[in-house]
Structure formats: C-alpha cells, structure tokens
C-alpha positions as CSV (number, residue, x, y, z in Angstrom):
1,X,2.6,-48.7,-29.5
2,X,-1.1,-48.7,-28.8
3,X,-3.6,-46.4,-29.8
4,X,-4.9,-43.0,-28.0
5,X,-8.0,-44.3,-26.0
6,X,-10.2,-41.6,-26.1
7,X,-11.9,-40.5,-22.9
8,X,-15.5,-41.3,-21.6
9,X,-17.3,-38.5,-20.7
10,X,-17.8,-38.0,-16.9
11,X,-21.2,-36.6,-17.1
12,X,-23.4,-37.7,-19.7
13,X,-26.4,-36.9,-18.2
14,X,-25.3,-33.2,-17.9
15,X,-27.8,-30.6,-17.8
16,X,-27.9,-26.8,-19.1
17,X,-25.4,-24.5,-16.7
18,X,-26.6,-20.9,-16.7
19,X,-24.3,-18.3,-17.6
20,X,-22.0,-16.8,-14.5
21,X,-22.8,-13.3,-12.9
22,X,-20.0,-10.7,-14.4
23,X,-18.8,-8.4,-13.4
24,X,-17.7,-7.7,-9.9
25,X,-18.9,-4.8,-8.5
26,X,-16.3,-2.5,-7.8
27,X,-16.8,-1.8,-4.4
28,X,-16.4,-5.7,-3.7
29,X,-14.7,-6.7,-0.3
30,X,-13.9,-10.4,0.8
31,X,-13.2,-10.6,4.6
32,X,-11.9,-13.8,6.4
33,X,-10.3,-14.1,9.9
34,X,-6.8,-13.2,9.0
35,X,-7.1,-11.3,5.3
36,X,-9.7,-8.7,3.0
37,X,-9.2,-9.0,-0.4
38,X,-10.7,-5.4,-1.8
39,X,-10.6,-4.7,-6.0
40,X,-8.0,-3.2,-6.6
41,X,-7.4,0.7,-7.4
42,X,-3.8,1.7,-8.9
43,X,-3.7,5.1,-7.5
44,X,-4.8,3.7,-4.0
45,X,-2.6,0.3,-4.1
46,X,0.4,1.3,-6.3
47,X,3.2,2.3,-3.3
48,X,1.9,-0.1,-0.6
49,X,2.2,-3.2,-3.2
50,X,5.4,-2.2,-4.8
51,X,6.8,-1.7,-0.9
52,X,5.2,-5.2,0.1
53,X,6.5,-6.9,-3.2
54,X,9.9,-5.3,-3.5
55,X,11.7,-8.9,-3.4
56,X,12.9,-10.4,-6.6
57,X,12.1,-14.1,-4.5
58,X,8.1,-12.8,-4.9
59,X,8.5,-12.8,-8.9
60,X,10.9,-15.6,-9.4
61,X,7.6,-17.6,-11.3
62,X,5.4,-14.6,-12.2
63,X,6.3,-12.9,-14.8
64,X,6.6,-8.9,-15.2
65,X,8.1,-7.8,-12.1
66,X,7.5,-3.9,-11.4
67,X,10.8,-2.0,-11.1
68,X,8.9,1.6,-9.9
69,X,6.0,2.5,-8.2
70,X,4.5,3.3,-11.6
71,X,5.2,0.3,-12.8
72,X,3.1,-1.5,-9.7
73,X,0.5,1.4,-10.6
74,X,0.6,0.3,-15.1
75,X,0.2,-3.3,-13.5
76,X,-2.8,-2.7,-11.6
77,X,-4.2,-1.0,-14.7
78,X,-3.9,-3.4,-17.1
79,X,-5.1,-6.5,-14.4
80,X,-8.7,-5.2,-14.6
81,X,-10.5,-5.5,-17.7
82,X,-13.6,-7.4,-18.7
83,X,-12.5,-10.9,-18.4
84,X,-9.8,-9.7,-15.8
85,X,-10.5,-8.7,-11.9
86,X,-7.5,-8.0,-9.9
87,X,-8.0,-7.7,-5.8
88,X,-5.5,-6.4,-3.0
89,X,-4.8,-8.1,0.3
90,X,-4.8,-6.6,3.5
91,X,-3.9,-8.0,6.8
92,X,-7.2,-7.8,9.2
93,X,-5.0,-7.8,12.0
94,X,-1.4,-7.9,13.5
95,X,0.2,-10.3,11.7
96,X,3.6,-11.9,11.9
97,X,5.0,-8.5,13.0
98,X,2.7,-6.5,9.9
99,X,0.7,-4.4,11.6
100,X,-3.0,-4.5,10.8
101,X,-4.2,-3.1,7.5
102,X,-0.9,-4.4,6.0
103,X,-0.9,-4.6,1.9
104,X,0.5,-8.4,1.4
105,X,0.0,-9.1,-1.6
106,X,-2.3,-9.5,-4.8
107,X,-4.1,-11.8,-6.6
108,X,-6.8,-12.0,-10.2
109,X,-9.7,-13.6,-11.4
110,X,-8.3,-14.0,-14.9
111,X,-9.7,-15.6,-18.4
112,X,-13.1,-15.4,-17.5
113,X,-15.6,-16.3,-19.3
114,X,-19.1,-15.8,-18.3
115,X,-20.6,-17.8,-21.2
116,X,-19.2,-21.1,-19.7
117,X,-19.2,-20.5,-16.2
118,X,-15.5,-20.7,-15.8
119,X,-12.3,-18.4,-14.6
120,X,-9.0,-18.7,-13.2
121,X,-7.5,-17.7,-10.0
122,X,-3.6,-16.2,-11.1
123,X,-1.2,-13.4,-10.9
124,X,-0.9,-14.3,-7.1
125,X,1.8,-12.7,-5.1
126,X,2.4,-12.5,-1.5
127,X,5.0,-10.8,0.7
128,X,7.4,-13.0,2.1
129,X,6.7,-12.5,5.6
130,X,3.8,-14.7,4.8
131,X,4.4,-17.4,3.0
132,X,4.5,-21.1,4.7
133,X,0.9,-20.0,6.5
134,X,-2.7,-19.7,6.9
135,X,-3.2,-16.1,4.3
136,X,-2.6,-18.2,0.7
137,X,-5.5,-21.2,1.8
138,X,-7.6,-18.5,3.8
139,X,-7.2,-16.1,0.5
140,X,-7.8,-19.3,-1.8
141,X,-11.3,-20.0,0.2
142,X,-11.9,-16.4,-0.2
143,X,-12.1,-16.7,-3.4
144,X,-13.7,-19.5,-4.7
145,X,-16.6,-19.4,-2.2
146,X,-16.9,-16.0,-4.1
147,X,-16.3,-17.7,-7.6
148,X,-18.9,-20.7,-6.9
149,X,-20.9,-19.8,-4.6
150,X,-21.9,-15.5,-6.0
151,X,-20.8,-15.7,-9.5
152,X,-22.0,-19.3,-10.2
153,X,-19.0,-20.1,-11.6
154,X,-19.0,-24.0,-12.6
155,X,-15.4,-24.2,-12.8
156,X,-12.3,-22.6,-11.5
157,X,-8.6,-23.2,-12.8
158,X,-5.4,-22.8,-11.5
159,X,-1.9,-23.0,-13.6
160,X,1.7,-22.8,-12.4
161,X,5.0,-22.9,-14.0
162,X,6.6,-26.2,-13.9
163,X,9.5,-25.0,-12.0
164,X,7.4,-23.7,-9.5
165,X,6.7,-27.3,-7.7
166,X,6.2,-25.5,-4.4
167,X,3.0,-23.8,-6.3
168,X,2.4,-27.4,-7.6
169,X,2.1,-28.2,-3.7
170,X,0.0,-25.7,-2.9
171,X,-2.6,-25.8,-5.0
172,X,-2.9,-29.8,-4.8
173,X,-3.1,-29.1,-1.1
174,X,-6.3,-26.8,-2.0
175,X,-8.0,-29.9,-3.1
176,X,-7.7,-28.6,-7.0
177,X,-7.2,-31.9,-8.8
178,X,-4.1,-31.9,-11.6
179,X,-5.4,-31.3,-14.8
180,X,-2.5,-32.0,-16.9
181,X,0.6,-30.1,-18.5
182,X,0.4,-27.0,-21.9
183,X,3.6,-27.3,-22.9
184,X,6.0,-24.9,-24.7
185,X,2.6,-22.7,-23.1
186,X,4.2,-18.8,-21.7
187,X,6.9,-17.2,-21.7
188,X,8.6,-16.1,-18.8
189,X,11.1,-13.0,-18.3
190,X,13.8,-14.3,-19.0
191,X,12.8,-15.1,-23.2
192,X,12.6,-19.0,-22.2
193,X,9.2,-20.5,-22.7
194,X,7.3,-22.7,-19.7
195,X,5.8,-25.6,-19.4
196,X,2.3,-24.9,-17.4
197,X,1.2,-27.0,-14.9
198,X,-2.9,-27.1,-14.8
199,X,-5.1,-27.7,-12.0
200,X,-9.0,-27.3,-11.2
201,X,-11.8,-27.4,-9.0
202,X,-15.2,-27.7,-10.2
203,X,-18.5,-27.1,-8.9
204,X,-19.8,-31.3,-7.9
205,X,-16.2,-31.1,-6.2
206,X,-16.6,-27.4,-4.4
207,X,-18.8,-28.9,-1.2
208,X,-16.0,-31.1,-0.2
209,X,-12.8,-29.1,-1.0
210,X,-14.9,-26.2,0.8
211,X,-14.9,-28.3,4.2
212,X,-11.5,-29.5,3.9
213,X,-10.5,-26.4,3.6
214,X,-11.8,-24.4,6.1
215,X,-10.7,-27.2,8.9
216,X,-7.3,-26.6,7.2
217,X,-7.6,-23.3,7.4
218,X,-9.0,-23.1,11.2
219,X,-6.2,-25.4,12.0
220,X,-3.6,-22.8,10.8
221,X,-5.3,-19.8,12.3
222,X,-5.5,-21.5,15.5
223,X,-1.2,-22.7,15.1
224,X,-0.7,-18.8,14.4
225,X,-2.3,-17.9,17.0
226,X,-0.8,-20.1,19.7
227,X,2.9,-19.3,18.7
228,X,1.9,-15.5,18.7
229,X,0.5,-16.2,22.6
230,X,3.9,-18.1,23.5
C-alpha cells in the first residue's frame, strides 16, 4: 500500500486576506426577483414558519424539527448569535399558488469566523411547494453575493448529510466544488450519527459561479414564468 502523498499548496504566492465585516446589521434585507431574505425576528417569524414548515418531508435531513409554534420561536432564538445569522424567506410575488409576502422558508450564515474570512450557508429549509425551482439557486445567489461581495468573506462552505444526495445535487449544481467527507461528524434525531458531505466556493472561484448562476437562475425565472402565463 503506498504512502499518503501530501498535498501541494494551490496558492503559494498567497497574500494577506483582511479580516471579514461582522456582524449583519439587523435591519438587513436581500431582494431578488422571486424571494427577500430579511434577519430573522422570533416573535415576528415564529407562526408563519412553523405553518410553512409543518411537514416532517422539510426535516427529514435537518435536525431539530419544531413540534409548536414556540418551538419555531426557541429555534429562531438560538440561530442568531455571534458567529450565527439566521434570515427568513418571503415570496416577492405570487408564487406557485403562495400569495405574495409568503414565509417559505429559512436559512443561516453559520460558523463564522471573521478572523479567516470564512462562513457557512446551513440550517436551510424550504416549503414544499417550492422545491424543484428557481427560490433555493435564487436564495443561494442571494447569499453569497452578500457573503463575498459585503462581508468580504474569502470562503463559504456548504455540508449535507450523506443521505441527503438530492442536497449533494444541489449544491454541486451551485458551482460549490466537493470538498470531501467528516465522517462519524453529527448526529441526527434519531441518535444515529452522519456522515457529512462538504462542499465550497471560494473567492478566485466566486466571479464564475456568480455568472453561471444567475443565467441558471434567469433561465428558471423565465420557465416559471411561462408555465404561470399557459
């Protein structure tokens, strides 16, 4: 059996990063064409997620499923804290039948760390009623424009359960490259203990996985769109 071959270092000619801007402001609002992402406020959020998130198909990968509406409100409380931003998604407009101003879903900024210019995007859930479209890429672009492009961030992660290859899918679809696999990493609800599935994007890739994915993303407005006129 041969020997581990260590790695050469991709950038050896790497200079100094500064630190990333943190935190985000509180009154924070990302807008695309289809979806605003807004920080999230328990007491303003709580009911309107639980209602959009009531489906245990939502939480089969993500672990601590609310039961109540206070448990959707202790959620939101404990998903911002300083290394920890969670934001709210709202439909702009009619949308598959949602009317506009529609709560589908949430998603985090999550292990930040200002000091090395890197974060995660996690703790993503969406409704149902729009999955298989253009919110999760549009959502996605959302936020790591904001990530690279305001905070300065130099590198943004994303991790999935193992069992989760449609999330596999999706994020390689982003343009996040696959990272490798934590195993034995998290446990899930159940008491068993995940495998982790690791992707990033980081900020020499950003300019291209921006343009790719706002085509992909105009593409899948514009498909929306045309069904919704036929």
């Amino acid at each position: 059996m041969a020997g581990f071959v260590p790695r050469p270092d991709p950038r050896p000619a790497d200079t100094a990063w500064p630190e990333m801007s943190w935190p985000v402001p509180g009154d924070t609002v990302l807008r695309g064409r289809l979806v605003e992402l807004a920080t999230g406020d328990a007491e303003r959020d709580a009911a309107e997620l639980f209602t959009a998130l009531d489906d245990d198909a939502v939480w089969t990968h993500v672990a601590g499923r609310p039961r109540t509406i206070d448990d959707a409100a202790q959620r939101l409380r404990a998903a911002t804290r300083p290394t920890r931003q969670q934001w709210t998604m709202r439909t702009l407009h009619e949308h598959r039948g949602l009317p506009a101003g529609s709560v589908i879903g949430s998603t985090s900024l999550i292990d930040v760390q200002p000091e090395n210019a890197s974060l995660e995007i996690g703790s993503t859930t969406y409704a149902p009623a729009v999955w298989a479209g253009p919110v999760n890429p549009e959502t996605k672009l959302l936020l790591l424009g904001y990530a690279f492009d305001t905070l300065g961030a130099g590198r943004v992660q994303l991790k999935t359960d193992i069992r989760n290859t449609r999330s596999q899918r999706a994020i390689e679809r982003l343009g996040a490259r696959y990272e490798g696999v934590l195993r034995r990493h998290m446990r899930r609800d159940d008491g068993t203990v995940r495998d982790t599935v690791m992707f990033s994007i980081i900020a020499e890739e950003w300019p291209e996985v921006r343009s790719a994915l706002q085509k992909r993303v105009d593409a899948a407005v514009a498909a929306e769109q045309g069904s919704a006129l036929n």
